[in-house]
Short mmCIF file of the C-alpha atoms (twelve columns), coordinates in Angstrom:
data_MODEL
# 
_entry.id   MODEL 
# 
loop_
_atom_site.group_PDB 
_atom_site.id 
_atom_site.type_symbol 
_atom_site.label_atom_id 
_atom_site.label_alt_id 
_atom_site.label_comp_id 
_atom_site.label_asym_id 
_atom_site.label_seq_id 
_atom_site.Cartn_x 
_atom_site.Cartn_y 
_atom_site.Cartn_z 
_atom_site.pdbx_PDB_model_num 
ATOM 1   C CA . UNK A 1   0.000  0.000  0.000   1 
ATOM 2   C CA . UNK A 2   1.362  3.650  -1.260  1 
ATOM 3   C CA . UNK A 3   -0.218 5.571  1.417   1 
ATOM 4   C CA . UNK A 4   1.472  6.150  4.589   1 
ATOM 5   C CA . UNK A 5   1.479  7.975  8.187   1 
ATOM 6   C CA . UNK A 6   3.505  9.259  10.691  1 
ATOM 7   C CA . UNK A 7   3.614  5.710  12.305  1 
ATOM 8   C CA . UNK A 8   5.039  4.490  9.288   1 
ATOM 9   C CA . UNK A 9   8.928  3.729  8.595   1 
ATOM 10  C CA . UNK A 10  9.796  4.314  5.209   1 
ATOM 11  C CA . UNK A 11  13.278 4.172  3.543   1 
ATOM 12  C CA . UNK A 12  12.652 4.755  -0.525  1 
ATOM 13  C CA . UNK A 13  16.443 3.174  -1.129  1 
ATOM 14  C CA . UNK A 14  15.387 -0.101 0.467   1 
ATOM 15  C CA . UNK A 15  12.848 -0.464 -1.759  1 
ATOM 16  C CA . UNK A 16  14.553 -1.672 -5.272  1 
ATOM 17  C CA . UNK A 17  11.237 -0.381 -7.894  1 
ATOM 18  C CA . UNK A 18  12.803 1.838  -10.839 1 
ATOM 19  C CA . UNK A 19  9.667  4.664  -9.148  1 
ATOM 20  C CA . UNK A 20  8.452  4.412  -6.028  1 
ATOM 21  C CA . UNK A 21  5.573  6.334  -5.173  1 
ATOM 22  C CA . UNK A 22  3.840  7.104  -1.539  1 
ATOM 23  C CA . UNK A 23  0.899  9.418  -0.972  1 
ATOM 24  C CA . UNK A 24  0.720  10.461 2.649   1 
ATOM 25  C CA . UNK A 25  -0.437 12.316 5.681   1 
ATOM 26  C CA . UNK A 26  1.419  14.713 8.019   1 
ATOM 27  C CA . UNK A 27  0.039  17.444 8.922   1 
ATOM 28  C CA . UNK A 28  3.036  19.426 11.138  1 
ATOM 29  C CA . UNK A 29  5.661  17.374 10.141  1 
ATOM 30  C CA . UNK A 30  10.042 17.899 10.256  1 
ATOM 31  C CA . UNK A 31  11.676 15.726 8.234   1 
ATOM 32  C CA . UNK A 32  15.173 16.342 9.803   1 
ATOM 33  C CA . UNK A 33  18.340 16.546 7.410   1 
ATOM 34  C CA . UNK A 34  18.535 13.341 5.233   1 
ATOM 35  C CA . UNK A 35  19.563 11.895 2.251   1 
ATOM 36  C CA . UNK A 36  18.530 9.189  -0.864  1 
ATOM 37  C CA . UNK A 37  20.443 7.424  -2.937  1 
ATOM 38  C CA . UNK A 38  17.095 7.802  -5.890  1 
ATOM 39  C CA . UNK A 39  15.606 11.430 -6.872  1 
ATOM 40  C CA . UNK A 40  12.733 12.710 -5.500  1 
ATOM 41  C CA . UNK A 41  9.794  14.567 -7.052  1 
ATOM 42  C CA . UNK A 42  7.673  16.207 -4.025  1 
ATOM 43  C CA . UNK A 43  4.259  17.644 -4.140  1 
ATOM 44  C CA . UNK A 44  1.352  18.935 -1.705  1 
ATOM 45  C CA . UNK A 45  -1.840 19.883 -3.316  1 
ATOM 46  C CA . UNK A 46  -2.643 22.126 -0.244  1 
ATOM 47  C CA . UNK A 47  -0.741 23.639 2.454   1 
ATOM 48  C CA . UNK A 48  3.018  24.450 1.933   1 
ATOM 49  C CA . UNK A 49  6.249  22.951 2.766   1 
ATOM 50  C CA . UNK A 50  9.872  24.446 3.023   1 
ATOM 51  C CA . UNK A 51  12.801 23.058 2.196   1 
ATOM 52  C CA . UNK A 52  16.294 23.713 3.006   1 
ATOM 53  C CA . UNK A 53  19.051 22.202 1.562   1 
ATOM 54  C CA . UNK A 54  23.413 23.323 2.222   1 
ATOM 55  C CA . UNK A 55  23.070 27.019 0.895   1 
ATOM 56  C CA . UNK A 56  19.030 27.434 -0.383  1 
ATOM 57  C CA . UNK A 57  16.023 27.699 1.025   1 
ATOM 58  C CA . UNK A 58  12.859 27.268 -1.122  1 
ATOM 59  C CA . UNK A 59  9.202  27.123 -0.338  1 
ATOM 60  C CA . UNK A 60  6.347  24.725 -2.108  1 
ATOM 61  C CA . UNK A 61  2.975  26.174 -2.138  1 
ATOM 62  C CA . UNK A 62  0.186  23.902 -3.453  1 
ATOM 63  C CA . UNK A 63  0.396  24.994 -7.210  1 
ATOM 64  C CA . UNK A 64  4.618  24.028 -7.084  1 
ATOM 65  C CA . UNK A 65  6.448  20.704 -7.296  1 
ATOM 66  C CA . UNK A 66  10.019 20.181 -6.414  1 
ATOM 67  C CA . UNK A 67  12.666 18.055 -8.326  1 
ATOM 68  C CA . UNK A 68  15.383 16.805 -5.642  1 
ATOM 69  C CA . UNK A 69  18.289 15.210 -7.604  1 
ATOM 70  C CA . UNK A 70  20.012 12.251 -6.033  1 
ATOM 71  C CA . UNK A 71  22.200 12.207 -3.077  1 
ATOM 72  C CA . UNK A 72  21.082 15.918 -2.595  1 
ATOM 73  C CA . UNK A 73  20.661 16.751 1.438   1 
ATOM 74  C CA . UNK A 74  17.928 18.173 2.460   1 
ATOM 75  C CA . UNK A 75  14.973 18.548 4.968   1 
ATOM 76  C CA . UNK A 76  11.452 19.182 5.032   1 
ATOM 77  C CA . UNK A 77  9.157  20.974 6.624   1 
ATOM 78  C CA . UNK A 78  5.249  20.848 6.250   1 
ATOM 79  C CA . UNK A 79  2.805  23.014 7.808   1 
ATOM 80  C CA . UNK A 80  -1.021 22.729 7.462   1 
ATOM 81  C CA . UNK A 81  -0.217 19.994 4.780   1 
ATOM 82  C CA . UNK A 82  -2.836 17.420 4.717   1 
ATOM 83  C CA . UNK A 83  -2.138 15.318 1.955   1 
ATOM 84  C CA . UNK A 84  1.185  15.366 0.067   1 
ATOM 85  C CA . UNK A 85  2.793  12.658 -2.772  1 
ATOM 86  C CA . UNK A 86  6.127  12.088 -3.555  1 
ATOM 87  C CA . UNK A 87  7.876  9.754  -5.897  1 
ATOM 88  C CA . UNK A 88  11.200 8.144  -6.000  1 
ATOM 89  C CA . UNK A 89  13.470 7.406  -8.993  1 
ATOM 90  C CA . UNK A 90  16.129 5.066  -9.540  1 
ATOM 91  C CA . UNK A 91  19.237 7.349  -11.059 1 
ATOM 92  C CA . UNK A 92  19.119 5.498  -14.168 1 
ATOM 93  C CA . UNK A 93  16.239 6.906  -15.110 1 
ATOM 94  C CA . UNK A 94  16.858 10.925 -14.247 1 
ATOM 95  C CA . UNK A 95  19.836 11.706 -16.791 1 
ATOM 96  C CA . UNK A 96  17.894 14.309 -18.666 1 
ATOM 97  C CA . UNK A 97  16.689 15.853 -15.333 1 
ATOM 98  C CA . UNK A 98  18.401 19.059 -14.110 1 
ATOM 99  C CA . UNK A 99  21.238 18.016 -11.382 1 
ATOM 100 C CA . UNK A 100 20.091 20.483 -9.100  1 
ATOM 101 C CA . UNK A 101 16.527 21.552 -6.719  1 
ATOM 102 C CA . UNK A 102 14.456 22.786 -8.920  1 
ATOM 103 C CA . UNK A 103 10.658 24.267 -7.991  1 
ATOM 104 C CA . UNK A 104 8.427  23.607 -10.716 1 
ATOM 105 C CA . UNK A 105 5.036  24.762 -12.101 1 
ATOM 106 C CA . UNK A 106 2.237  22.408 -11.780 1 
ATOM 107 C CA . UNK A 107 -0.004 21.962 -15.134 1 
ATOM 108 C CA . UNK A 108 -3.171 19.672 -14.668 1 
ATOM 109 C CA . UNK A 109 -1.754 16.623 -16.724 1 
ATOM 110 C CA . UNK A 110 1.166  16.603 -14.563 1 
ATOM 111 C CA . UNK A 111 -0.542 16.290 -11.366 1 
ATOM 112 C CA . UNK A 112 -2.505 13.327 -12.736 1 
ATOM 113 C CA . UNK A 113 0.287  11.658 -13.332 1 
ATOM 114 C CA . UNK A 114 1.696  12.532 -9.895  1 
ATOM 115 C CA . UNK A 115 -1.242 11.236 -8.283  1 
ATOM 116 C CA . UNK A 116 -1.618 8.055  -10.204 1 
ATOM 117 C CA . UNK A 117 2.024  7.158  -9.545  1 
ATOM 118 C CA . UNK A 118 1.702  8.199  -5.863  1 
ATOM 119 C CA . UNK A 119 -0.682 5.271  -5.561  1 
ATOM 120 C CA . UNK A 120 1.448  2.539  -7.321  1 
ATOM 121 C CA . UNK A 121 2.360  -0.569 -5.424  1 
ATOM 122 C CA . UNK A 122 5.909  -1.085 -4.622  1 
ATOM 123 C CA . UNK A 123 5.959  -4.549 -6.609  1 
ATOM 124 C CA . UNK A 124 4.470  -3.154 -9.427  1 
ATOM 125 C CA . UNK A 125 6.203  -4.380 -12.690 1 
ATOM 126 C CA . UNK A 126 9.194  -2.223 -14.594 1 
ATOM 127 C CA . UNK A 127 7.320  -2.717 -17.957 1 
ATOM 128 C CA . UNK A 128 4.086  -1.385 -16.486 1 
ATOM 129 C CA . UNK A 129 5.179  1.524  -15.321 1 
ATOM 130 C CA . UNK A 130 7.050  2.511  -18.562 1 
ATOM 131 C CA . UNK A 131 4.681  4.796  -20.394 1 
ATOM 132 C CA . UNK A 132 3.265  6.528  -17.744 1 
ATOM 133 C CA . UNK A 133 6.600  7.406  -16.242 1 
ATOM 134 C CA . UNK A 134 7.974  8.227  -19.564 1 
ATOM 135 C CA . UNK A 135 5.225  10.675 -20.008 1 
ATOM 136 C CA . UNK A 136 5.626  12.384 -16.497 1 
ATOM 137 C CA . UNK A 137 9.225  12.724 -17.393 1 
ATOM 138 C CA . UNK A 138 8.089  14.582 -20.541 1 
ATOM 139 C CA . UNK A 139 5.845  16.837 -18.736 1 
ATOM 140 C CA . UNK A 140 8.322  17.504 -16.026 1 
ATOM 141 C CA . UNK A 141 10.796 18.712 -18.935 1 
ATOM 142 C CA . UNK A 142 8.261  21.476 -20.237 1 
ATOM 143 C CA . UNK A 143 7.435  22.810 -16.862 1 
ATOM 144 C CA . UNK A 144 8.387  26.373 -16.026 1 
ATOM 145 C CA . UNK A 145 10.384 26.899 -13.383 1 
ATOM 146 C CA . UNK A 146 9.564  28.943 -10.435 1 
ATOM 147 C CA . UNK A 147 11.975 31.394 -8.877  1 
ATOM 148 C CA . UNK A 148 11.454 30.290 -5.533  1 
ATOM 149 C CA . UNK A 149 14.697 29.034 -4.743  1 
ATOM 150 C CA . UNK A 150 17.192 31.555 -2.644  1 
ATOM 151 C CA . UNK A 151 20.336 31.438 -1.519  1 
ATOM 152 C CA . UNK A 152 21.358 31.692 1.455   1 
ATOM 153 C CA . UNK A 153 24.896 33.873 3.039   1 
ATOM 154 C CA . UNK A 154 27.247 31.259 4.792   1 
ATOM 155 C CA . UNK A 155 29.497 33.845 6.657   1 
ATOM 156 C CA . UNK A 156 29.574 32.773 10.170  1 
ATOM 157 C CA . UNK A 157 28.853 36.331 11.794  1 
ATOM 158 C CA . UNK A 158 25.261 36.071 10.049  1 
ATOM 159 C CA . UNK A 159 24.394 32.778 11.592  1 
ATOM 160 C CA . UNK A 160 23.023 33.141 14.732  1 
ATOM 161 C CA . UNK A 161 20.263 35.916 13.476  1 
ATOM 162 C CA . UNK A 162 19.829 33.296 10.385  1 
ATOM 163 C CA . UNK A 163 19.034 30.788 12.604  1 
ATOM 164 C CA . UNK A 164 16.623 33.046 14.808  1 
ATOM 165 C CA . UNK A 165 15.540 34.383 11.331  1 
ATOM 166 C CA . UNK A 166 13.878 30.764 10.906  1 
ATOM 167 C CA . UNK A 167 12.483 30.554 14.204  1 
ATOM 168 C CA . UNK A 168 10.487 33.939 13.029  1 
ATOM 169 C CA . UNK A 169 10.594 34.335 9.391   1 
ATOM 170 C CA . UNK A 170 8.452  37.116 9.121   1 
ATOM 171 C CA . UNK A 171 10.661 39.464 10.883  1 
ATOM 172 C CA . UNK A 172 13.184 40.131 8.522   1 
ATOM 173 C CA . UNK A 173 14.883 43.444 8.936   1 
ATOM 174 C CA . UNK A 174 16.210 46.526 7.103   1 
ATOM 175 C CA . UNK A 175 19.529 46.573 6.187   1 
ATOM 176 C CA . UNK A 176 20.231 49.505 8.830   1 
ATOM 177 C CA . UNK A 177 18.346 47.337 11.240  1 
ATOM 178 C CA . UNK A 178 20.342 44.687 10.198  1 
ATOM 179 C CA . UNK A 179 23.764 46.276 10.793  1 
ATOM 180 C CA . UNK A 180 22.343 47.951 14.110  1 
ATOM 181 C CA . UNK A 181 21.532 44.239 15.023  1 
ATOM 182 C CA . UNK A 182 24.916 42.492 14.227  1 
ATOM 183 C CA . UNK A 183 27.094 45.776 14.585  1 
ATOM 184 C CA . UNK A 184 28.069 45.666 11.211  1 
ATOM 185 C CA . UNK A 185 28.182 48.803 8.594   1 
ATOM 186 C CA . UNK A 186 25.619 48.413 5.561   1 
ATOM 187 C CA . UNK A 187 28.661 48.181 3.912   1 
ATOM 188 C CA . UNK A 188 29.764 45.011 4.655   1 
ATOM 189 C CA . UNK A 189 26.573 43.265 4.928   1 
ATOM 190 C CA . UNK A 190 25.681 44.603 1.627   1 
ATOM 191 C CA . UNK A 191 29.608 42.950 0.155   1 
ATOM 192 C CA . UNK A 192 29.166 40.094 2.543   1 
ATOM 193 C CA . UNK A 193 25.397 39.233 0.494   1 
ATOM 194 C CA . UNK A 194 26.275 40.493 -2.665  1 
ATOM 195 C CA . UNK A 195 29.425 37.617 -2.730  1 
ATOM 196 C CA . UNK A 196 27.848 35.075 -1.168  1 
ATOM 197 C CA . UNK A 197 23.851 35.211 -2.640  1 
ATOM 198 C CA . UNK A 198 24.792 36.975 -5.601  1 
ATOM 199 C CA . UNK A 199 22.538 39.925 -4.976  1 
ATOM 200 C CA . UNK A 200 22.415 42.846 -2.889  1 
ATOM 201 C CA . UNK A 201 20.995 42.791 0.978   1 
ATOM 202 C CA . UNK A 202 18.193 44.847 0.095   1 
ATOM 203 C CA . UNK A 203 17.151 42.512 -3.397  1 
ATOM 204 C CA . UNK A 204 17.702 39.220 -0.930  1 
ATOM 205 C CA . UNK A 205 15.216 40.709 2.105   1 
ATOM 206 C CA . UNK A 206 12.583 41.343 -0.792  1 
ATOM 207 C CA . UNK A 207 12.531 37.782 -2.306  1 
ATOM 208 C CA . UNK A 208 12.684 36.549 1.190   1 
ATOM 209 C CA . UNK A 209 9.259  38.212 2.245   1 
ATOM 210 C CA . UNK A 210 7.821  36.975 -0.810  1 
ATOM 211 C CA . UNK A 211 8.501  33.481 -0.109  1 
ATOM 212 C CA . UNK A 212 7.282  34.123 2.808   1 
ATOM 213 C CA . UNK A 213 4.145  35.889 1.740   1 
ATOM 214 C CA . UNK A 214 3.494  32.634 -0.593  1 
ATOM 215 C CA . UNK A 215 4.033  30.513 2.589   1 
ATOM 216 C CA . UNK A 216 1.309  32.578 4.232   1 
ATOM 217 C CA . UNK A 217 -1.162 32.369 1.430   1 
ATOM 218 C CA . UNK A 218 -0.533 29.125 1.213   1 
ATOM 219 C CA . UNK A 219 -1.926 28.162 4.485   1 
ATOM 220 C CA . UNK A 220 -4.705 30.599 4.507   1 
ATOM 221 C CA . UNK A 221 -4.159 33.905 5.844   1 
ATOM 222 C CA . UNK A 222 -6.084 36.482 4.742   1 
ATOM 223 C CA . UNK A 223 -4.329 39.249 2.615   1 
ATOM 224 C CA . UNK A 224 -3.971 42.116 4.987   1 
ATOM 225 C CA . UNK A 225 -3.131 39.819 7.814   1 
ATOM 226 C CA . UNK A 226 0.355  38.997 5.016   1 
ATOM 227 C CA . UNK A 227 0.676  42.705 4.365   1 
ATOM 228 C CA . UNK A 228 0.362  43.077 8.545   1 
ATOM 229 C CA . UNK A 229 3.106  40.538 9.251   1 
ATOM 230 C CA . UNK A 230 5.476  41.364 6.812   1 
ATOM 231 C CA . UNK A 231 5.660  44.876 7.958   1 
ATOM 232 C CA . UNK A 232 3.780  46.223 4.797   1 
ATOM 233 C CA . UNK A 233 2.702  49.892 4.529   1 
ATOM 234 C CA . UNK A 234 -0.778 48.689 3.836   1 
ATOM 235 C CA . UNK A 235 -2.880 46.316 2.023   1 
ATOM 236 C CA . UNK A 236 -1.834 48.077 -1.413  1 
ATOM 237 C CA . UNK A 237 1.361  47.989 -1.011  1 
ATOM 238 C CA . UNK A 238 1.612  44.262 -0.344  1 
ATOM 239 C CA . UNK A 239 -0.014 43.380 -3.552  1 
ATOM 240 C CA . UNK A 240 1.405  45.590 -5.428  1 
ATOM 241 C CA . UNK A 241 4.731  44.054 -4.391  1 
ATOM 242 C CA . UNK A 242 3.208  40.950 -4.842  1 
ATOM 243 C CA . UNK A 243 1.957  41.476 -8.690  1 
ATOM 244 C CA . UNK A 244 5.429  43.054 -9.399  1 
ATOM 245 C CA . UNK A 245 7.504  39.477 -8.144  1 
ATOM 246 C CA . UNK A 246 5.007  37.133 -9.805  1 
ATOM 247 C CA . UNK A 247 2.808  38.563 -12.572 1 
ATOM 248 C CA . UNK A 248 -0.149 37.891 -10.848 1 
ATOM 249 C CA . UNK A 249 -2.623 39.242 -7.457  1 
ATOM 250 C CA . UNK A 250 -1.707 37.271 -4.229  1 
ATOM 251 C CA . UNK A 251 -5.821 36.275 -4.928  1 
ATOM 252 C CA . UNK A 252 -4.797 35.162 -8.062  1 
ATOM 253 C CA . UNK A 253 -1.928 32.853 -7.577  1 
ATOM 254 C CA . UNK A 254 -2.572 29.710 -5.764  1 
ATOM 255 C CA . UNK A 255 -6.082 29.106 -7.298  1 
ATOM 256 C CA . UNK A 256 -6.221 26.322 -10.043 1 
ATOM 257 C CA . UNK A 257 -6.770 28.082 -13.217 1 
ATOM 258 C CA . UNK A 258 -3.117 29.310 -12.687 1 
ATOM 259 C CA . UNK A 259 -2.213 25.491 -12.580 1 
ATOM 260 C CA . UNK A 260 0.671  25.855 -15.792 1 
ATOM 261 C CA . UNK A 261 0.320  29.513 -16.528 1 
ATOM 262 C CA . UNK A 262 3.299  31.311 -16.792 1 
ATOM 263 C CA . UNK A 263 4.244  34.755 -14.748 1 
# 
């Protein structure tokens, strides 16, 4: 049987199927730092999970899958997730696949196929699965990817307020604030980001509050209660942010018809 619970022990490597697929149900759930020796494709029709892996952080709202290569480590965390699927590959079978996370948009005929698989049994026979798995693969080639991937600054004087930047994501300061905080000059924070992320403090703290203004959205909070606790002006200015990272309302972009569309 594919679907499993919290009870349930489950090691995808001992299992020796070319695609091994589980549907299952956590609803506040820490997966810890871990490892597999087969790829992972992970998906959540509701709620939202985040993901951290050596150097990014990404979030997966309910419209988003996520391609995790082999032997990547990485951890998961769901909240307000009722129902998620992943699937398991054998590497043999992911050499046209991106060697790297990837957060992709999720078109109808894709999640079919996602949920179909999910529900396989584990002794189900390599020339059975064939077409259907050839087709995901397919689909999964064409799908847009989402820029919700960020990297993340290693330098050791930022890790402490990192860490306590998880705790309370929503709080995420000003770049004076910042250097008041870690009694640093703007300066350096700005160098220390800019060499490390690739982008400037100030371009890093925006993409951070939008992933976590997807995160909120994602598990149902109400539009000005996102604006509130991401230190927004005001309603406005929330979405306008909002429509200016994504192309679309925060209304707009976790219902279905967006299932696909580009932004």
């Amino acid at each position: 049987m594919a679907f499993i619970d919290e009870s349930c022990k489950f090691d995808p490597d001992a299992i020796e199927t070319e695609v091994v697929g589980i549907a299952a149900r956590l609803g506040q759930h820490d997966s810890g730092m871990h490892i597999h020796a087969k790829a992972q494709l992970l998906y959540a029709p509701q709620g939202c999970m985040t993901i951290t892996l050596d150097g990014l952080h990404c979030v997966l709202p309910p419209t988003r899958a996520a391609w995790i290569p082999p032997a990547c480590r990485h951890s998961v965390v769901m909240n307000r997730v009722v129902d998620y699927r992943s699937l398991y590959f054998a590497p043999q079978l992911t050499g046209s696949i991106a060697n790297r996370i990837q957060i992709l948009e999720v078109n109808p005929l894709l999640q079919a196929l996602v949920e179909r698989m999910a529900f396989w049994p584990w002794d189900k026979p390599a020339t059975a699965m064939l077409n259907t798995y050839q087709l995901f693969f397919e689909e999964l080639s064409q799908a847009k990817e989402s820029h919700l991937v960020l990297p993340m600054p290693s330098d050791r004087r930022l890790q402490v307020w990192l860490a306590e930047l998880q705790r309370a994501p929503w709080h995420v300061p000003t770049l004076k604030q910042l250097g008041q905080q870690l009694g640093a000059s703007s300066k350096t924070i700005s160098r220390i980001f800019t060499r490390q992320t690739g982008m400037p403090y100030q371009n890093w703290r925006q993409q951070w509050r939008l992933q976590q203004a997807i995160a909120l959205l994602a598990t149902d909070h109400q539009v000005n209660d996102v604006a509130y606790r991401l230190a927004f002006s005001s309603d406005s200015a929330f979405i306008a942010f909002f429509k200016q990272h994504t192309g679309s309302t925060p209304l707009q972009y976790l219902q279905p018809k967006y299932l696909g569309g580009g932004h």
